[in-house]
C-alpha positions in Angstrom: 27.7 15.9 -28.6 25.6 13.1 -29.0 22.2 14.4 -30.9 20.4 10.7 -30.7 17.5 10.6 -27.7 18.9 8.0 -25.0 15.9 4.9 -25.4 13.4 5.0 -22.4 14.3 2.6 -19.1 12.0 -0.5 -19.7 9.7 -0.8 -16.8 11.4 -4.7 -15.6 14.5 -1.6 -15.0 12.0 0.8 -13.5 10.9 -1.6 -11.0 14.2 -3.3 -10.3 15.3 0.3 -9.4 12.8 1.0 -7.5 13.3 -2.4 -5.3 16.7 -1.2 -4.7 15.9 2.4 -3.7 13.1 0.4 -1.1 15.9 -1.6 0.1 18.6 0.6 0.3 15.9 2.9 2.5 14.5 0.0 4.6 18.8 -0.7 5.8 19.4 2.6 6.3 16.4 2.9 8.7 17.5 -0.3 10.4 21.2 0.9 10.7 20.0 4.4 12.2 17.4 2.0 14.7 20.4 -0.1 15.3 22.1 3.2 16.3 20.1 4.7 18.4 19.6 1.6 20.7 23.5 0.8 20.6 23.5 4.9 21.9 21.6 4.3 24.4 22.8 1.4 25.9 26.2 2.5 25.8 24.7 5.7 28.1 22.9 3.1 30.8 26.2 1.1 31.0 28.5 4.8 31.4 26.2 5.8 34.3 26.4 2.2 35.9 30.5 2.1 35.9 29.8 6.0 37.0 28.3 4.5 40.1 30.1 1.8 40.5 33.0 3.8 40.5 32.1 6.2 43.5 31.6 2.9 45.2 28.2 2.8 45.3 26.2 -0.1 46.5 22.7 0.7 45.0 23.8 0.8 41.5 21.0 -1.8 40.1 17.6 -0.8 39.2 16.0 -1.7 42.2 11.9 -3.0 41.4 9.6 -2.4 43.9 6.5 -5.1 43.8 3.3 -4.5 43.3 1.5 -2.9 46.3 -1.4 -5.7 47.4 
């Protein structure tokens, strides 16, 4: 095969790599964040139409006030 050592990545490739991996890390992290809220929502609106389907009339999240 090829007997000749490959050169050695300069370090303006190095650190143009290395911004990429950070990136590529930081919008993966936002995409699973995204995710998990998205999952969660979607689970608050199921058990709403739940309720609202067994025609309910306290579906709402109902806030007491403050006691005085």
């Amino acid at each position: 095969m090829n007997d000749h050592p490959s050169p050695a990545p300069s370090p303006d490739d190095e650190r143009a790599r290395n911004a990429a991996n950070i990136g590529a890390v930081v919008a993966v992290l936002i995409v699973l964040g995204l995710g998990y809220w998205l999952m969660g929502a979607l689970a608050q609106q199921s058990k709403t139409e739940d309720c609202l389907l067994a025609h309910r009339r306290n579906c709402g999240s109902v806030e007491a006030p403050p006691p005085s």
